[in-house]
C-alpha positions as CSV (number, residue, x, y, z in Angstrom):
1,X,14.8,8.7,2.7
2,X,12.0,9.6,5.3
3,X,8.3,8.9,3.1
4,X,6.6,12.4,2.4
5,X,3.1,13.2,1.0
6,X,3.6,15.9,-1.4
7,X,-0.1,17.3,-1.4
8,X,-3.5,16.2,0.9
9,X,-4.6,13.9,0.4
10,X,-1.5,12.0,-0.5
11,X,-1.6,8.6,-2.4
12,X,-0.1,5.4,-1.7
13,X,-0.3,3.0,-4.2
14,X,-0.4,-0.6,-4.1
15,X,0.8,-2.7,-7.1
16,X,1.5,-6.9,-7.2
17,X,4.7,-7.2,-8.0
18,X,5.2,-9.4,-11.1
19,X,1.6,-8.9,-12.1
20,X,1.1,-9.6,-15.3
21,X,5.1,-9.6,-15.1
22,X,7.7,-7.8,-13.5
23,X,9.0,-5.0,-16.4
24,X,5.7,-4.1,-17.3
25,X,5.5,-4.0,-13.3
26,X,8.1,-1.5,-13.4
27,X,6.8,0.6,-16.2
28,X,3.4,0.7,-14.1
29,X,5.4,1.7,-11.5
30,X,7.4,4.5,-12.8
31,X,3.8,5.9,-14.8
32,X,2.6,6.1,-11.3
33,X,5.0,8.3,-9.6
34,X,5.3,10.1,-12.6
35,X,1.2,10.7,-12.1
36,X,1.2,11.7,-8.7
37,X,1.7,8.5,-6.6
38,X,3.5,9.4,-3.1
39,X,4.9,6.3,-2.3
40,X,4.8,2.3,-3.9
41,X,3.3,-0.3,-1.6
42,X,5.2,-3.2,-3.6
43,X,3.1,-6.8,-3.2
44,X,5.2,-9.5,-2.1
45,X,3.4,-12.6,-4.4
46,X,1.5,-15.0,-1.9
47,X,0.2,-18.3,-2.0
48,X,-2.0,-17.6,0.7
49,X,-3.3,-14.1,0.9
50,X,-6.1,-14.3,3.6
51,X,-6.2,-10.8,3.8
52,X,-7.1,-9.9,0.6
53,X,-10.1,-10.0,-1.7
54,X,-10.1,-11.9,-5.0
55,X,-8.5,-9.4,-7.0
56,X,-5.5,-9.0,-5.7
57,X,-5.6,-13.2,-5.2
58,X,-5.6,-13.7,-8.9
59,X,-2.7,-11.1,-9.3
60,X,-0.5,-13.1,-7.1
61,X,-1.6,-16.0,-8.3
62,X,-0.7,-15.0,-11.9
63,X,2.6,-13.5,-10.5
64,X,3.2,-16.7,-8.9
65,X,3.0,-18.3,-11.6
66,X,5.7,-16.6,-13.5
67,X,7.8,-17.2,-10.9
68,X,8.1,-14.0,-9.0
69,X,10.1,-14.1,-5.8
70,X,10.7,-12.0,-3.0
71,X,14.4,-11.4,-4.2
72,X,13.1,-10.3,-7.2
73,X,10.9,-7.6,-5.4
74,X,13.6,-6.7,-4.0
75,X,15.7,-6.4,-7.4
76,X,12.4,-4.2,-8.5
77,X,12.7,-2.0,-5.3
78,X,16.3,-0.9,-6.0
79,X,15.7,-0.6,-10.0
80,X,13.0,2.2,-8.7
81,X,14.8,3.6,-6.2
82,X,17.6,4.1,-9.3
83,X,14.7,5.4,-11.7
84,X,12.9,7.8,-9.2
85,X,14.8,8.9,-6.0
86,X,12.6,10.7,-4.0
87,X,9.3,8.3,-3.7
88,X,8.6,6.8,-1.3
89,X,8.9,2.8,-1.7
90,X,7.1,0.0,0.8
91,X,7.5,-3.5,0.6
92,X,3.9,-4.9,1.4
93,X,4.2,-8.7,2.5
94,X,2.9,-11.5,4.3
95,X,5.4,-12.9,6.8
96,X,5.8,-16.1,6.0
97,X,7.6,-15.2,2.7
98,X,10.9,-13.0,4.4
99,X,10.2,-15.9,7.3
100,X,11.5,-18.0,4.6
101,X,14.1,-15.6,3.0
102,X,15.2,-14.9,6.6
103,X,14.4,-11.8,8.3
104,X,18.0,-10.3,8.7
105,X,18.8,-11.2,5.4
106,X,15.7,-9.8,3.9
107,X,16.0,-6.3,6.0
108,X,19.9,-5.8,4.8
109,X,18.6,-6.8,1.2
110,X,16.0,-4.1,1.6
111,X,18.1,-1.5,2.8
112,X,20.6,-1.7,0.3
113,X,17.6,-2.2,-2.5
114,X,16.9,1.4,-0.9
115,X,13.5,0.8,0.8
116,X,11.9,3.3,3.2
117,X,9.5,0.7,4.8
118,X,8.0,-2.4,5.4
119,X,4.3,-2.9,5.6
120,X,3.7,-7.0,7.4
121,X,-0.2,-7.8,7.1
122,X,-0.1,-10.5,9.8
123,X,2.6,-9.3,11.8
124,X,1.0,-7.7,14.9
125,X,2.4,-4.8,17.5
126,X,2.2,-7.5,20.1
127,X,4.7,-9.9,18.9
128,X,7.1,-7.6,17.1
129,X,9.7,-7.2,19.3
130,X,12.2,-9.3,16.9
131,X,11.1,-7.9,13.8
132,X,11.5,-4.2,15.1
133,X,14.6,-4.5,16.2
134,X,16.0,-5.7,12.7
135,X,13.9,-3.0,10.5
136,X,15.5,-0.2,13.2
137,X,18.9,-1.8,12.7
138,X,18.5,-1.1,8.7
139,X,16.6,1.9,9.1
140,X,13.6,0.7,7.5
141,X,10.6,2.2,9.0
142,X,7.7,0.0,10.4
143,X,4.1,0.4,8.9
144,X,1.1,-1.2,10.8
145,X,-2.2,-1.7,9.8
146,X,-4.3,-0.1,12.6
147,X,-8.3,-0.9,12.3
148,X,-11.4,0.1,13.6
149,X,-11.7,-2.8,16.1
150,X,-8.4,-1.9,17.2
151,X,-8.9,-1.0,20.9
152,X,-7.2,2.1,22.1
153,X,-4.5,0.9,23.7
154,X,-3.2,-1.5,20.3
155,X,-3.5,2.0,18.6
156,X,-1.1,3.7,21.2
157,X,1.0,0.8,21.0
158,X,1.0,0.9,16.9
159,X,1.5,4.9,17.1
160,X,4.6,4.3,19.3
161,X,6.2,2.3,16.9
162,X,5.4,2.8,13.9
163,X,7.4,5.1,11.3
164,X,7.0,7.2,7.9
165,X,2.7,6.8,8.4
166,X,0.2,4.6,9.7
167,X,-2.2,2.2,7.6
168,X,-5.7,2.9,8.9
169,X,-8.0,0.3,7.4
170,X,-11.5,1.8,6.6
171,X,-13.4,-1.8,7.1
172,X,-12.6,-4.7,9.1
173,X,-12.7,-7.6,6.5
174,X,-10.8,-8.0,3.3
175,X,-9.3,-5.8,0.7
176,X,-11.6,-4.8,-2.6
177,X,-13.3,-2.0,-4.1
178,X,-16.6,-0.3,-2.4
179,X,-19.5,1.6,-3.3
180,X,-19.1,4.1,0.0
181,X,-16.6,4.8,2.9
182,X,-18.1,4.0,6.0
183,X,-18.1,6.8,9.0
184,X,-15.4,4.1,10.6
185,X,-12.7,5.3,8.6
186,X,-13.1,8.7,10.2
187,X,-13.7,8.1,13.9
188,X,-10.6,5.7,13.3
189,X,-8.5,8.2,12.3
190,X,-10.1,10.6,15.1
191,X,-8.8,8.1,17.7
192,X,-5.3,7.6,16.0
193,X,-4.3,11.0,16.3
194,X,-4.5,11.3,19.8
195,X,-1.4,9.1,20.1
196,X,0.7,9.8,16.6
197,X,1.5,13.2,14.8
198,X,2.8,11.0,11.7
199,X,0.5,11.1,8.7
200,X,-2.4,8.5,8.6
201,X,-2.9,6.7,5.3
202,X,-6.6,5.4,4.6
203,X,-6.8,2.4,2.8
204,X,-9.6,-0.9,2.1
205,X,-11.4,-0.2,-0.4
206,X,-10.7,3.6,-1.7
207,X,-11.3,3.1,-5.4
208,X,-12.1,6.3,-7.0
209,X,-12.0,10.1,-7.6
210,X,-14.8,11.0,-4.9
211,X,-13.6,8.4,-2.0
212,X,-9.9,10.3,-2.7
213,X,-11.4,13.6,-1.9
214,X,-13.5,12.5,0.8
215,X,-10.4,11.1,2.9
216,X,-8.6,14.2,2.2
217,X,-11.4,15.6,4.4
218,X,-10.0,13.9,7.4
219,X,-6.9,11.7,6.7
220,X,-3.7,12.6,5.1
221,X,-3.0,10.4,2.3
222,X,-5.2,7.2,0.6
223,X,-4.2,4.1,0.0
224,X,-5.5,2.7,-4.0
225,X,-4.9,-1.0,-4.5
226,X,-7.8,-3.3,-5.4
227,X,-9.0,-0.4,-8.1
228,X,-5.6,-0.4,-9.9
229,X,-4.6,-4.2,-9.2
230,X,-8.1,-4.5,-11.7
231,X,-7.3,-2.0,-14.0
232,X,-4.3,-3.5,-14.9
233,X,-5.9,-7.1,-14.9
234,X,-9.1,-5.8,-17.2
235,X,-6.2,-3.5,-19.6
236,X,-4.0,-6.5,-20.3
237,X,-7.0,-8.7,-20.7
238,X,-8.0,-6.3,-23.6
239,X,-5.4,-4.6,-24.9
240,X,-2.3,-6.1,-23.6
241,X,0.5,-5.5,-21.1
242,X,1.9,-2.6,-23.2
243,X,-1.0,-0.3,-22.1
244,X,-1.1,-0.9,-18.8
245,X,1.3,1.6,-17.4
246,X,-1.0,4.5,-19.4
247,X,-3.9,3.5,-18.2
248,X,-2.9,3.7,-14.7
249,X,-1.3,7.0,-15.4
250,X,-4.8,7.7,-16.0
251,X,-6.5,6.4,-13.6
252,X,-4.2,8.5,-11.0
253,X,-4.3,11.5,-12.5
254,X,-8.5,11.6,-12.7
255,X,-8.2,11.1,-8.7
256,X,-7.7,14.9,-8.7
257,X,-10.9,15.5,-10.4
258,X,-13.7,15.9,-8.3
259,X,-15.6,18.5,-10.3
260,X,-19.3,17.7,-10.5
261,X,-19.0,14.9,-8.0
262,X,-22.7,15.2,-5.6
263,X,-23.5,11.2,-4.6
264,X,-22.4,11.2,-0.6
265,X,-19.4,9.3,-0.3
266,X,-19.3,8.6,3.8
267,X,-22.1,5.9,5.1
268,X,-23.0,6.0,9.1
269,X,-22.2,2.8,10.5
């Protein structure tokens, strides 16, 4: 099904799969579409996550550790595409994992897991000829990460190809919670939209109720991962898996709730 925000901003959500494990993955899951999440950016598990800070490192490390698999991802995808029909559901990987499962085999597994999308962090416009190709062929829509090095013309090139939204990342560097946005995400988004009419999804370092709002001043949706990857880590630490799922719900639902909010959210370069 094509990926819709239901409200601006929208909210994309990021979750390790299998992190602590993958039910209570799945109850997190479902407690976040059920709170207002858009669409599910599900984290392939990776040994080598260079793009990401240490967060989201220890979840795949502890996800990893149980054993998660990208066939099991994939089993998760199509138990949430049973449970709730209409989000929207990304599988969020590093290459080298499908590279291993196969590409064909892992974009006909995908499709008939009922994925929208699939989001490949090292995979660039450049060199996707291949990879396109298959993902069209299974109608799977391609998500990029544009960024604001990105000269103009990779951001026409992502904008031509790309499907359902595009990624803009608000900081070159790696993934993890921030104090302020920094004027890049804006100007970045400025310059996307004069090659793409599809929704542009902020992400890098959106972590609470007041960066939400102040992407919904210029983007369409915002990406959460880092923030929620830790809530879960620091709620299981302290009061087991069990509550995990609620406290997320939480967490989501206060994004809303700007009220009293004063302390500038947007830095100038």
């Amino acid at each position: 099904m094509p990926i819709r925000f239901a409200s601006k901003p929208g909210l994309v959500v990021y979750l390790t799969a299998g992190d602590p494990d993958l039910n209570t993955t799945r109850d997190i899951a479902i407690a976040a579409i059920d709170a207002g999440a858009d669409v599910l950016e599900l984290g392939v598990p990776f040994s080598d996550p260079l793009a990401d800070g240490p967060v989201i490192q220890r979840a795949s490390e502890r996800a990893l550790k149980h054993g998660t698999k990208l066939r099991d991802v994939l089993a998760l995808a199509a138990e949430l595409r049973s449970a709730r029909p209409e989000a929207g559901i990304i599988i969020f990987s590093y290459f080298n994992p499908i590279l291993r499962f196969g590409l064909e085999r892992f974009c006909a597994a995908a499709e008939a897991a009922g994925v929208d999308g699939v989001l490949i962090t090292d995979m660039i416009v450049e060199e996707a000829g291949e990879y396109l190709a298959h993902l069209h062929q299974h109608h799977l829509a391609p998500v990029f990460l544009a960024a604001p090095t990105s000269p103009d013309e990779r951001l026409k090139r992502i904008a031509a190809v790309s499907q359902g939204f595009v990624y803009a990342i608000s900081r070159t560097g790696i993934t993890g919670t921030q104090q302020s946005l920094t004027a890049e995400a804006e100007d970045l988004v400025t310059r996307l939209r004069r090659y793409t009419d599809l929704p542009i999804a902020v992400g890098f370092g959106i972590s609470n109720a007041a960066h939400f709002a102040a992407v919904g001043e210029f983007a369409d949706a915002a990406v959460i991962g880092s923030a929620l990857v830790q809530n879960i880590e620091q709620t299981v630490a302290k009061s087991g898996p069990q509550e995990a799922p609620s406290s997320i719900a939480r967490f989501i639902e206060g994004l809303r709730y700007t009220e009293g909010l004063s302390t500038p959210v947007l830095q100038a370069r």
